[in-house]
C-alpha positions as CSV (number, residue, x, y, z in Angstrom):
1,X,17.7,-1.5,-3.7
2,X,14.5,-0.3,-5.5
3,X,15.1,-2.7,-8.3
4,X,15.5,-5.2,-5.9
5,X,12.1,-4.6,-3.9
6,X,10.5,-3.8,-7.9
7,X,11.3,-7.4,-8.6
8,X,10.2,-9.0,-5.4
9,X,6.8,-7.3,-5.9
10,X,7.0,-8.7,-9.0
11,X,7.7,-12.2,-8.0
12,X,5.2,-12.0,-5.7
13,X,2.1,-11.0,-7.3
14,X,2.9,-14.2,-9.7
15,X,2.5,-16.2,-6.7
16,X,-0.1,-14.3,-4.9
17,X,-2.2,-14.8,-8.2
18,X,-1.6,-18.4,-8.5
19,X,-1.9,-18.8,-4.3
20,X,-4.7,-16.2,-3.7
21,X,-6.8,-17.5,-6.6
22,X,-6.9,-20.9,-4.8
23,X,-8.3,-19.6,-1.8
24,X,-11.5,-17.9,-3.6
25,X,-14.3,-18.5,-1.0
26,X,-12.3,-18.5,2.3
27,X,-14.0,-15.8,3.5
28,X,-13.5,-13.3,0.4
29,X,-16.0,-10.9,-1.1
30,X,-17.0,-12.1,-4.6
31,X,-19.9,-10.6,-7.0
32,X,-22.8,-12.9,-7.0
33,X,-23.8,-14.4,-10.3
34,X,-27.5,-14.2,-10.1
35,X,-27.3,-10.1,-9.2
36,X,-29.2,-8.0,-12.0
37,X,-26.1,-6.3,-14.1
38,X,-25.9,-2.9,-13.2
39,X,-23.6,0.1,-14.0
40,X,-22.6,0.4,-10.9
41,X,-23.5,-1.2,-7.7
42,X,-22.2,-0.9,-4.0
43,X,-21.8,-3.9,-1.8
44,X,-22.4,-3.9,1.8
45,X,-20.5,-3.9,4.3
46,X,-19.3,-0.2,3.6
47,X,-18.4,2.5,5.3
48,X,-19.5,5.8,3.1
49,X,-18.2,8.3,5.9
50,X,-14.5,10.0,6.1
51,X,-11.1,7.2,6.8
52,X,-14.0,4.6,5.4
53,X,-14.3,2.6,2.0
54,X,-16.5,0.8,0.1
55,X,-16.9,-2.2,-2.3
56,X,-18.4,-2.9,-5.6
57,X,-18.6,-3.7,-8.9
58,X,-19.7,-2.3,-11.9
59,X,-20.5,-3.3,-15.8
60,X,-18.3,-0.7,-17.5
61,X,-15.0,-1.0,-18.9
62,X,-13.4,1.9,-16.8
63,X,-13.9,3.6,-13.5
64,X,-13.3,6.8,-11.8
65,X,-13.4,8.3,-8.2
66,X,-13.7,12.5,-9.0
67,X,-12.0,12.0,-12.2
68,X,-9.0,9.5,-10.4
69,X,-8.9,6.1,-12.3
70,X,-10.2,3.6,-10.4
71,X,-8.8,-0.2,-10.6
72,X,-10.6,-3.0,-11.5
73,X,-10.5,-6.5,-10.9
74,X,-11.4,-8.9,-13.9
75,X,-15.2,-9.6,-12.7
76,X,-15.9,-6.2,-11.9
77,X,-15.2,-5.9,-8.4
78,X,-13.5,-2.8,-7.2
79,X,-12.5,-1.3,-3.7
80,X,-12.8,2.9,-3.1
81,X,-12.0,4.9,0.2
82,X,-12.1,7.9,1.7
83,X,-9.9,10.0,3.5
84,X,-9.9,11.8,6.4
85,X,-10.3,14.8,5.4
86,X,-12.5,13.8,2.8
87,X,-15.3,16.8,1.3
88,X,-18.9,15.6,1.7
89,X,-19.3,15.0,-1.8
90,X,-17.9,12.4,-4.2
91,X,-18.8,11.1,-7.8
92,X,-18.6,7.3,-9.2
93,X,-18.4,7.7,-12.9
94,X,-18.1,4.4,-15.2
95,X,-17.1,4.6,-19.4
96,X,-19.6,1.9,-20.9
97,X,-19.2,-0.1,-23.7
98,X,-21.9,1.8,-25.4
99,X,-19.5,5.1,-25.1
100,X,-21.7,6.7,-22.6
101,X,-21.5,6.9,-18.9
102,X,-23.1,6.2,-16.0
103,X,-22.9,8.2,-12.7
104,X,-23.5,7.6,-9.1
105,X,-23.1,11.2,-6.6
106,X,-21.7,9.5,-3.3
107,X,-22.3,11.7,0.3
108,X,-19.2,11.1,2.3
109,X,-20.9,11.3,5.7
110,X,-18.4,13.9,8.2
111,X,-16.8,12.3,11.4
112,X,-16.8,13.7,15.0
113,X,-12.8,13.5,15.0
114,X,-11.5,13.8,19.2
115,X,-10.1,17.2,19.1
116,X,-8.0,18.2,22.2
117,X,-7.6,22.1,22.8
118,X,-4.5,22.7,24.7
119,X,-3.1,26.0,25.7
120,X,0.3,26.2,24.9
121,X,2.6,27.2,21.7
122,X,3.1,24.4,19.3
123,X,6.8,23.3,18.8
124,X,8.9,25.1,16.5
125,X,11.6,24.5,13.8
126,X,11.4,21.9,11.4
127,X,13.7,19.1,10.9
128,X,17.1,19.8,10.8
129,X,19.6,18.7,7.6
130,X,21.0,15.7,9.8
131,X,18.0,14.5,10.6
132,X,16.5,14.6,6.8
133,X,19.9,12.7,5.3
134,X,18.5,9.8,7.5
135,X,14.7,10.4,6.8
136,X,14.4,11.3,3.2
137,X,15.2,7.4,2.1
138,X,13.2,5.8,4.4
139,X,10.2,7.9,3.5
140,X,11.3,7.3,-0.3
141,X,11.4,3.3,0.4
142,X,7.7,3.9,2.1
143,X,6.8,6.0,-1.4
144,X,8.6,2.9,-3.5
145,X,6.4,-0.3,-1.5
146,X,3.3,1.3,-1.7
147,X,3.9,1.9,-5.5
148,X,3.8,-1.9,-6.0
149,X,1.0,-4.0,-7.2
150,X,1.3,-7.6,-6.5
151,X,-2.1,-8.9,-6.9
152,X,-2.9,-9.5,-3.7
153,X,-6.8,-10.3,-3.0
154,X,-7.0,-9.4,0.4
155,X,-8.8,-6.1,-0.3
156,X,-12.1,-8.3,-0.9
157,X,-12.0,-9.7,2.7
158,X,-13.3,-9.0,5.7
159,X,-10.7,-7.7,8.0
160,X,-9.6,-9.3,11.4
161,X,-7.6,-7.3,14.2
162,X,-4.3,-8.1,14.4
163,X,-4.0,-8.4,17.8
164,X,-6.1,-7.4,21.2
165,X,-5.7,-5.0,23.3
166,X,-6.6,-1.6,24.4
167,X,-7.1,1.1,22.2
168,X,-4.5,3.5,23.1
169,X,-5.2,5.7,20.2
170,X,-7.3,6.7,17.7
171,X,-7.0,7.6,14.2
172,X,-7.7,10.9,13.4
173,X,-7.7,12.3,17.0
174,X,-5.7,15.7,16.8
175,X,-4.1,18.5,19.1
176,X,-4.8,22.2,18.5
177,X,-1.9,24.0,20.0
178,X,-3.9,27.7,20.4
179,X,-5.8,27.3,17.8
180,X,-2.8,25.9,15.5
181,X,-3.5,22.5,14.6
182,X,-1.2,19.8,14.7
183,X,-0.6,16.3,13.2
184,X,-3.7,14.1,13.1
185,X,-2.9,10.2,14.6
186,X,-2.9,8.2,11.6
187,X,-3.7,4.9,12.7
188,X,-4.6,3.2,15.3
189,X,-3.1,1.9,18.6
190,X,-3.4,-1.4,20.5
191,X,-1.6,-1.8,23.6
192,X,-1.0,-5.5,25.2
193,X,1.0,-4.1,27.6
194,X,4.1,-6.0,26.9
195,X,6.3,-5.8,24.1
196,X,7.1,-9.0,22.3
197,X,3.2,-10.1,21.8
198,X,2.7,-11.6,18.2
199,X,0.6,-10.3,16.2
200,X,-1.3,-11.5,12.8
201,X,-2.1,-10.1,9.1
202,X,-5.4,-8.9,9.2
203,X,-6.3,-9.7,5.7
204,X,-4.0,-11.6,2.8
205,X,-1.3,-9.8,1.4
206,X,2.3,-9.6,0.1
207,X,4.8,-8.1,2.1
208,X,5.9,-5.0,0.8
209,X,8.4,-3.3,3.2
210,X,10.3,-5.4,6.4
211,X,12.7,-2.8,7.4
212,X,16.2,-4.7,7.9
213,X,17.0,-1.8,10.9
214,X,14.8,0.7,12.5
215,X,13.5,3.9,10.8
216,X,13.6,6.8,13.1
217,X,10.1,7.2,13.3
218,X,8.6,3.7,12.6
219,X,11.0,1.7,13.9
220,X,10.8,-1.8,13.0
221,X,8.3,-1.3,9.9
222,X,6.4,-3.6,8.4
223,X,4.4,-3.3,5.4
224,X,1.5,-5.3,3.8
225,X,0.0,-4.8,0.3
226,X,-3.3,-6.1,0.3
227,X,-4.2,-5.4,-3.6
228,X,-6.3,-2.7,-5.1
229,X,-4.2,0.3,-3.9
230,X,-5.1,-1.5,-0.1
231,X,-1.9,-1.8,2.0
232,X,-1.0,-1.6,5.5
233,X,1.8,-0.5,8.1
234,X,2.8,-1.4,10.9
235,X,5.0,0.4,13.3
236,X,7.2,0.0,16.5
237,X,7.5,-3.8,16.0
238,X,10.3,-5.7,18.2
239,X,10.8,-8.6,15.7
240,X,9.5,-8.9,12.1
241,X,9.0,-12.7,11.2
242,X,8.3,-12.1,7.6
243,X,10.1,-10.7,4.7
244,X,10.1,-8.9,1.3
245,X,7.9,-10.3,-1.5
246,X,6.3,-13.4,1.0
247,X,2.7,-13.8,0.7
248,X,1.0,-13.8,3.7
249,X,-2.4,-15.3,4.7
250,X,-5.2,-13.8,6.9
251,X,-4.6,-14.7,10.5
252,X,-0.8,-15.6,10.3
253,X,1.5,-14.3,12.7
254,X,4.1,-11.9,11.0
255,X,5.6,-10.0,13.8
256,X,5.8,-9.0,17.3
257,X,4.7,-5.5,19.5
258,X,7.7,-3.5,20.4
259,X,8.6,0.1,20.9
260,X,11.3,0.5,18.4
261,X,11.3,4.1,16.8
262,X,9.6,6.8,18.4
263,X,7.4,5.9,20.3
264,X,7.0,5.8,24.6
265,X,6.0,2.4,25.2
266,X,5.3,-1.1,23.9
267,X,2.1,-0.4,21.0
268,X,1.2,-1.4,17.8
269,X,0.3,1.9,15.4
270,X,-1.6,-0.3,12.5
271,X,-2.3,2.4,9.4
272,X,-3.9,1.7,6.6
273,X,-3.9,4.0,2.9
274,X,-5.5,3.4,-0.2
275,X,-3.5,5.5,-2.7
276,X,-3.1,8.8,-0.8
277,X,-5.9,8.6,1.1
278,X,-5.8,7.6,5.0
279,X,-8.2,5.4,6.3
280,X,-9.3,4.3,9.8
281,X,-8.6,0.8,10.6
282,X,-11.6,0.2,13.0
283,X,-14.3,1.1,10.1
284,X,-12.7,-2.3,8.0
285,X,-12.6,-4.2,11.3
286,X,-15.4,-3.5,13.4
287,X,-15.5,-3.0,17.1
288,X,-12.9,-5.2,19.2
289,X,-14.7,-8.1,20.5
């Protein structure tokens, strides 16, 4: 099955390539050619705070987030992000063609995350051996898509919402069970109140994951690569309408909001990662309008 999804990420970043590249100006981010050349240069929009991201581009032949490579595309444009958790500082360091570097000290601005106090014990146990038979392959098939690189150019976009709704949760928000923290939400929730509402690709991409049955948590899964380490799930879908390895374009239906998997009540949970960090949808969206 790996193989199988290996090769349909392969097949599809041929095509996203050939596809995507034809679609250069329909509302992507590309460096300007007049710009003065510079070492390294942030774009704006951005969002230099904790779940945000920025763009840019440097002159250097290599790139690196706190010593983590850093891809980049063939004009210099690249994508970065932050987690949640993110520390306030961060360094941009770019390998020259001279042999030096150049540096740029980044201040990841801290987030006023919704913290709910409650007073009771938090649950214990952990998963039980049953439970994990089923779970450890679906989180290894989640690993697996979000290992693939298909060239997808959607990461220089500007993202749309995939559907409208109310915000039934935030990313980031948290419980503290007695001063015990739990879980932090790691996406974000829009509820139509209905399930079986379509809703879009926010950005281009190549479809990385279409569960064929349910996982126990995510349900109906669907999962978008949108290039640059950039991808996106979502959960609790009643129908998928796409599959494996098809490119997808910005604004195209792909699936419908269900409550498949764990969850109590027709939502989609949209998530978005770039390499292990999580990142909050809303910062690459803007407010709901």
């Amino acid at each position: 099955m790996a193989s199988r999804r290996q090769s349909l990420g392969l097949a599809a970043a041929g095509l996203a390539g050939g596809l995507l590249a034809l679609r250069q100006g329909r509302g992507l981010i590309l460096p300007s050619a007049t710009a003065a050349a510079k070492p390294i240069e942030l774009l704006l929009p951005g969002a230099l705070t904790q779940g945000g991201w920025l763009r840019g581009r440097t002159t250097g032949q290599a790139l690196s987030l706190d010593g983590r490579p850093v891809a980049l595309a063939d004009d210099g444009m690249f994508l970065i992000a932050f987690d949640r958790d993110a520390r306030p500082a961060a360094l941009l360091t770019a390998q020259l063609e001279t042999g030096g570097t150049a540096e740029l000290p980044l201040t990841v601005a801290p987030r006023a995350w919704q913290i709910e106090n409650v007073n009771i014990a938090r649950r214990g146990g952990g998963p039980t051996d049953d439970f994990m038979a089923i779970r450890a392959p679906e989180l290894a098939r989640i690993a697996a898509a979000r290992a693939l690189q298909t060239g997808a150019q959607g990461w220089r976009q500007k993202f749309m919402w995939p559907a409208k709704g109310r915000i039934s949760g935030k990313f980031g928000s948290q419980r503290v069970y007695r001063g015990e923290p739990g879980a932090y939400h790691s996406g974000l929730d829009i509820a139509t109140g209905a399930s079986g509402t379509p809703y879009v690709a926010p950005a281009d991409g190549v479809v990385i994951l279409a569960a064929e049955r349910p996982f126990t948590l995510e349900g109906n899964l669907l999962m978008l690569d949108h290039g640059m380490g950039l991808n996106s799930a979502f959960l609790h879908s009643s129908q998928l309408l796409v599959k494996e390895g098809d490119v997808v374009w910005q604004g195209q239906v792909i699936a419908r909001i269900g409550m498949t998997g764990r969850a109590t009540g027709p939502h989609l949970h949209w998530s978005m990662k770039w390499g292990d960090a999580r990142l909050d949808p809303l910062l690459f969206t803007g407010p709901m309008v």
